[in-house]
N, C-alpha and C positions, 0 to 999 in steps of 0.2 A: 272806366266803366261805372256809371251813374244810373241809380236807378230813379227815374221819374215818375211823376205822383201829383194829387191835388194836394195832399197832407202826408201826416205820419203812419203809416201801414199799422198800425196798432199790430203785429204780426208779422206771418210771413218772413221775410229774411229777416225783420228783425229778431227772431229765434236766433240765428247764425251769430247775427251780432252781439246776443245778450249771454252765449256760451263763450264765444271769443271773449267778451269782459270778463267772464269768469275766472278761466284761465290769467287772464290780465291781472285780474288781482290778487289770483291765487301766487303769482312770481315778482309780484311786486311788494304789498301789503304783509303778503303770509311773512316774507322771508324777514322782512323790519319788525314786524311783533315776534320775529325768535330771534332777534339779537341777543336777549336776554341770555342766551346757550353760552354763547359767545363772550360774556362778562368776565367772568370771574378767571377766564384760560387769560384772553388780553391783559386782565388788570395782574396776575400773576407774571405773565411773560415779558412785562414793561415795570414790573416793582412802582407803581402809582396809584394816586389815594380812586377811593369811588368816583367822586364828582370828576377826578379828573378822566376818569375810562369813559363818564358818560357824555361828555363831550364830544365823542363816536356818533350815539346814540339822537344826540342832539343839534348837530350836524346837518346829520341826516334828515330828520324832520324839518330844521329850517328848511333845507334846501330844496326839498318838497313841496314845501309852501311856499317859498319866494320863486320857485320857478313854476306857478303855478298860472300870473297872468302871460308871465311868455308864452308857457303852454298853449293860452286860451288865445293871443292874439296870431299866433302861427297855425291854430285850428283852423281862423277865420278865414284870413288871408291864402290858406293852401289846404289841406286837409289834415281829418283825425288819422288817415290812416298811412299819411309820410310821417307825421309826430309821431305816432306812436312806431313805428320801428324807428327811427330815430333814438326816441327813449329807448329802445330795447338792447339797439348798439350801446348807450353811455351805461345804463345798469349793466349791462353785463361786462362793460370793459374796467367800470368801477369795482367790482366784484374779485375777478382776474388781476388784476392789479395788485389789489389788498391784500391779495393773497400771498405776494411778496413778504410782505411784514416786515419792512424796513426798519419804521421807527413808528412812533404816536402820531406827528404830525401827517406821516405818509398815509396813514388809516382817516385821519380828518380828510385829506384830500381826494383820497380813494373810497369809501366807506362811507363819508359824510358828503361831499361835495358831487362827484361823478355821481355817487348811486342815487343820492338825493334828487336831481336832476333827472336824473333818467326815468326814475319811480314815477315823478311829476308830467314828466312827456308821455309817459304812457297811462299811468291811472286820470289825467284832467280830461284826453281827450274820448277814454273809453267810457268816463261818466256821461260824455258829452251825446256820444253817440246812442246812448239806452235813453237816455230823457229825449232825442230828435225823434228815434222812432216810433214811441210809444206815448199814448196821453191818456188812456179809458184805463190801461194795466202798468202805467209807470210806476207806483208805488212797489207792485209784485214783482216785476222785472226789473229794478233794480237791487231789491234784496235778492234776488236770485245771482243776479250777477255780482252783486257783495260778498254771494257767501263763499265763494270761490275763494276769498282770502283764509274763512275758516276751515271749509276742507281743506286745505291745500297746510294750514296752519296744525290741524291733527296728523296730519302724516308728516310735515317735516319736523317736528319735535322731536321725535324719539329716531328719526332720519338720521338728522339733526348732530343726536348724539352720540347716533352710531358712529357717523363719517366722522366725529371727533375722535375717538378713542383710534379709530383703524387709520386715520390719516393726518391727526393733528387740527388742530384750528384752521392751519393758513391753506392745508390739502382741501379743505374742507368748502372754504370761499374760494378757491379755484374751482370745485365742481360745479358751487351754488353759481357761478359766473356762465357755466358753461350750457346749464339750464334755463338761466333768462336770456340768451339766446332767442329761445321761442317765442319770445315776446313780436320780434318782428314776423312770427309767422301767425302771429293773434293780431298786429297791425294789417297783415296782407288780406286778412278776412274779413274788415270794416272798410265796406263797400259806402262809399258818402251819400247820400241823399239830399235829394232838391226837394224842399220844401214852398212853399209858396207863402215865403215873408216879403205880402208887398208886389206881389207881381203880378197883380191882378190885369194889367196894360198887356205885361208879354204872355199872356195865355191869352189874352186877344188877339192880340198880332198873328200867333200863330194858328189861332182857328181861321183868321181871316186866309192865310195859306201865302205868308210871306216865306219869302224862298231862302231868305236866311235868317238864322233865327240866333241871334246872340248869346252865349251864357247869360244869366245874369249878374247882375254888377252887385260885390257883397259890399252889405253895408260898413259903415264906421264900424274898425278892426276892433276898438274896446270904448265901451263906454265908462268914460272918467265918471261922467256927470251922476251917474248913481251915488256917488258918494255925497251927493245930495239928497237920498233917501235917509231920510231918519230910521226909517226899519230897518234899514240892512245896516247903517251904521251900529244900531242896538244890537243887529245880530251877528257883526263882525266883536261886537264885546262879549258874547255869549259864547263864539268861537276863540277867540282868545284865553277866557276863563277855563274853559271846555279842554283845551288843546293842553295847558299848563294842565290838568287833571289826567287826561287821555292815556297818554304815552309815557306817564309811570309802573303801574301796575305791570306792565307787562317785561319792563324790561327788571323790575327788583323781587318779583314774586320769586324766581330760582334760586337767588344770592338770601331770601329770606326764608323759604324753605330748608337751604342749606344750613343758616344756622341756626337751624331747628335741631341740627342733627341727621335729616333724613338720608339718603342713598340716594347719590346721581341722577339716577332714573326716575327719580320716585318724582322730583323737583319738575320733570322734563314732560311726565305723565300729565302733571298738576297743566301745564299748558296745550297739552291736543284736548283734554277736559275742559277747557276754558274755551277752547277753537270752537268745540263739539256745541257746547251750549251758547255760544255767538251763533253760532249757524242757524239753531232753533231760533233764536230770537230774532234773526234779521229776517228770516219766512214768515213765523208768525206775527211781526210787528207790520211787516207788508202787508201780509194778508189782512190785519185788521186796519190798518190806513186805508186799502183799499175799497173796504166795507163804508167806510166815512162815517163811522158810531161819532167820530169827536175829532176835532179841527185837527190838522196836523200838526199844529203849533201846541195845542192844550198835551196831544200824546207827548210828544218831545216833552214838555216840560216838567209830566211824571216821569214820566224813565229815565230825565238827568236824575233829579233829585234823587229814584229809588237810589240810582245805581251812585251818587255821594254815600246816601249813606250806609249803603252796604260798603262802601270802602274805609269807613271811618270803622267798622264792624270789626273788616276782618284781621286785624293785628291780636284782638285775642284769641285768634286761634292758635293753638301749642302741639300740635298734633297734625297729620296727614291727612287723616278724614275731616277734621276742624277745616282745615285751609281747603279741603275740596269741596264741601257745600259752599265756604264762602266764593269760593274762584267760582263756583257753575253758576251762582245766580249772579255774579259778575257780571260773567260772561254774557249771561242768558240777555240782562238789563244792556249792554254794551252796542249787541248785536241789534238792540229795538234801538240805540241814539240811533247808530250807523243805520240803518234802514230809511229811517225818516229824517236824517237832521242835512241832507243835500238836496233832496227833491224837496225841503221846504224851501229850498231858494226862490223858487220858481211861482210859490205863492203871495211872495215879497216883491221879484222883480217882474214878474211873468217870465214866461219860455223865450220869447224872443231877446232878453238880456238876458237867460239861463249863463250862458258861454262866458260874457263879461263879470256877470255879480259873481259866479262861483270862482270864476281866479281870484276878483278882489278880497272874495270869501278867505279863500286860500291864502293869499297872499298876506292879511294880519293875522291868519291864525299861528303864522311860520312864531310870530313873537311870544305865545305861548307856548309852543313846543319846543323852539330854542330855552325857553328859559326853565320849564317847570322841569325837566331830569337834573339838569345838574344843579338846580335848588334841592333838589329833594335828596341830589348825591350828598352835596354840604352838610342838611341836616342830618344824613346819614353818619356823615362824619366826625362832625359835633356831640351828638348823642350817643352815638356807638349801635343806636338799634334803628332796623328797618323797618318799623312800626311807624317812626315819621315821618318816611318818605310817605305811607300810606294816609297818612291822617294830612299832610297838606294836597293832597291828591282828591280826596273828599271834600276839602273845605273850597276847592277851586269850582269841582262840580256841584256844587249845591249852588256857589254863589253865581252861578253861568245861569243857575237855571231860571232866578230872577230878572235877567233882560230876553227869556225868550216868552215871559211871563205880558214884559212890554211889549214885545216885537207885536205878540196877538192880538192886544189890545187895540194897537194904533192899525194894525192890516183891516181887524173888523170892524174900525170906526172910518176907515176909509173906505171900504169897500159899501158903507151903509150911507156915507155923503154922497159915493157916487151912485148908488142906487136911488136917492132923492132926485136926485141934476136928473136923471134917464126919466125918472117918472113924469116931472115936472115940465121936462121939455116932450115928453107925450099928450099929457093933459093940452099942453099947449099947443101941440099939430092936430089935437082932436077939436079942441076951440074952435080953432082957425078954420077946420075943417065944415065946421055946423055953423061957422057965420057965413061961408061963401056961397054952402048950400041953402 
């Protein structure tokens, strides 16, 4: 069931599709930014240092990332919406699995590798499908359908920590298994679209009223040759530096809470608070990308930097309310990268390599996110305090936000060569034109 078109319906079903994303992220994304719950029960019931629990945690995000151009070139070749229940089968059966809790390595293979995979089949191909739909309201709809990971991230926290207490850890990743399930019913909902990349021939053919009318023929499954763009190369180092930042805070903010002293819950609150003010941020960072006050690359590159240095901030917090201003405007900052730092792909590669650039995207960023938790476990462990992990977690996003500083530079100095070439060869058919006449 295809639904046919000149372009992208800026609308219409794609509503259907940009709530199915929702959902999509909210059972993929939410559930990896609360592993953190999860820490400190593993790291106890396996007697093992930090960096080595977080090896779970980093696992996971490689594999995320590295199965991100598979993702993208089985999007191409067949659709988003067989990958993405596809991924919904391997999340959920990584999940189920884990829930065994055999040994450490079984959690790498379960936890890290199945779920990481699965996340990746299903979050590459649902990004894919809110950026085919939509061009005039892309920025809005896909924070919308981002923020699915933060609602979904306020309510299983404190979920989260219930199902721990009444069923245990591994009871716990048995349910969480049994709830990304749904994912293949957010797959059955993303209906594919025919766009008109290039097929300007078979929309002739068929108005001409040929009596059979061919799919059309998809093009080259991924484009290597991008990695001959210097911008996206710059902005795969931006991702890298980005990713070794990203996916700290959220898995050391509970274990750092904790030895604050605070109450269980209190640690677990501090994360639907961080969800809540992502969510705000990824709307309202939408909404103003949308507006187009300032390049989407200039936005990204204040709201890395804010949000480094609100994390180098917040280790002097000593207190509950201290760590919950610092966590909201975190959060808040978090939710404005994620909003804008995907659909900036598209400014880099155009729409029609969206598919290919954001797996490549993906695909080096896996090196930053394998490495930055269980560096930050290390200097956990070295130091004895979880203020480190924080302050190298800062120093990665600040320094990410000086190649997105480049990426702008060289997009706007090309897009201003090619606007010379366009003018220059008009002056030139206007010439031509007033010598003939």
């Amino acid at each position: 069931m295809k639904s046919g078109g000149a372009g992208p319906p800026d609308g219409g079903y794609g509503w259907v599709v940009v709530t199915s994303a929702f959902f999509i992220m909210g059972l993929t994304a939410a559930v990896l930014k609360n592993f953190g719950i999860f820490f400190l029960d593993i790291q106890s019931h396996f007697g093992v240092l930090t960096s080595t629990t977080s090896w779970v945690t980093a696992t996971t995000i490689a594999m995320f990332h590295l199965g991100a151009p598979v993702a993208s070139a089985l999007t191409l070749q067949f659709s988003q919406r067989a990958v993405i229940i596809v991924g919904g089968l391997l999340t959920a059966s990584g999940m189920l699995l884990a829930s065994l809790g055999l040994s450490l390595p079984w959690l790498y293979l379960t936890m890290g590798i199945l779920q990481g995979i699965g996340i990746s089949f299903s979050w590459i191909p649902a990004n894919s499908m809110v950026s085919h739909y939509f061009v005039r309201w892309r920025p809005i709809a896909y924070a919308i359908a981002s923020s699915g990971e933060c609602v979904f991230a306020i309510m299983f926290s404190p979920f989260f920590q219930w199902l721990i207490e009444m069923y245990s850890w591994q009871g716990t990743l048995l349910i969480i298994g049994g709830l990304q399930l749904n994912l293949c019913v957010c797959g059955a909902l993303m209906r594919p679209l025919e766009t008109t990349q290039g097929s300007i021939q078979e929309t002739k053919d068929c108005l001409e009223g040929n009596a059979v009318v061919l799919p059309p023929k998809r093009k080259v499954i991924f484009h290597c040759s991008l990695l001959r763009n210097p911008e996206l190369l710059l902005y795969i180092l931006f991702a890298i530096f980005a990713a070794a930042g990203f996916f700290i805070p959220p898995l050391f903010l509970v274990p750092f809470a904790n030895s604050l002293g605070l109450d269980k819950y209190w640690p677990a609150s501090i994360l639907s608070v961080m969800a809540l003010a992502d969510l705000a941020g990824r709307l309202i960072c939408g909404w103003v990308a949308n507006m187009r006050l300032v390049r989407h690359l200039q936005l990204l590159t204040m709201v890395v930097t804010l949000l480094g240095v609100m994390l180098l901030l917040l280790p002097i917090s000593h207190n509950y309310w201290a760590i919950l201003v610092f966590t909201s405007l975190y959060g808040f900052l978090f939710g404005c990268v994620v909003a804008i730092h995907v659909t900036s792909i598209v400014d880099i590669v155009t729409l029609e390599r969206f598919d290919s650039g954001l797996g490549i995207f993906m695909l080096f960023r896996s090196i930053g996110g394998f490495i930055g938790p269980p560096a930050a476990g290390w200097l956990v462990d070295e130091t004895n305090d979880y203020s480190s992990a924080f302050y190298f977690s800062g120093l990665c996003l600040i320094s990410s936000a000086v190649f997105v500083v480049m990426v702008d530079y060289l997009v706007e100095r090309r897009k201003a060569t090619e606007a010379d070439v366009h003018q220059a060869i008009s002056q030139q058919e206007d010439w031509e034109t007033g010598k003939v006449k």
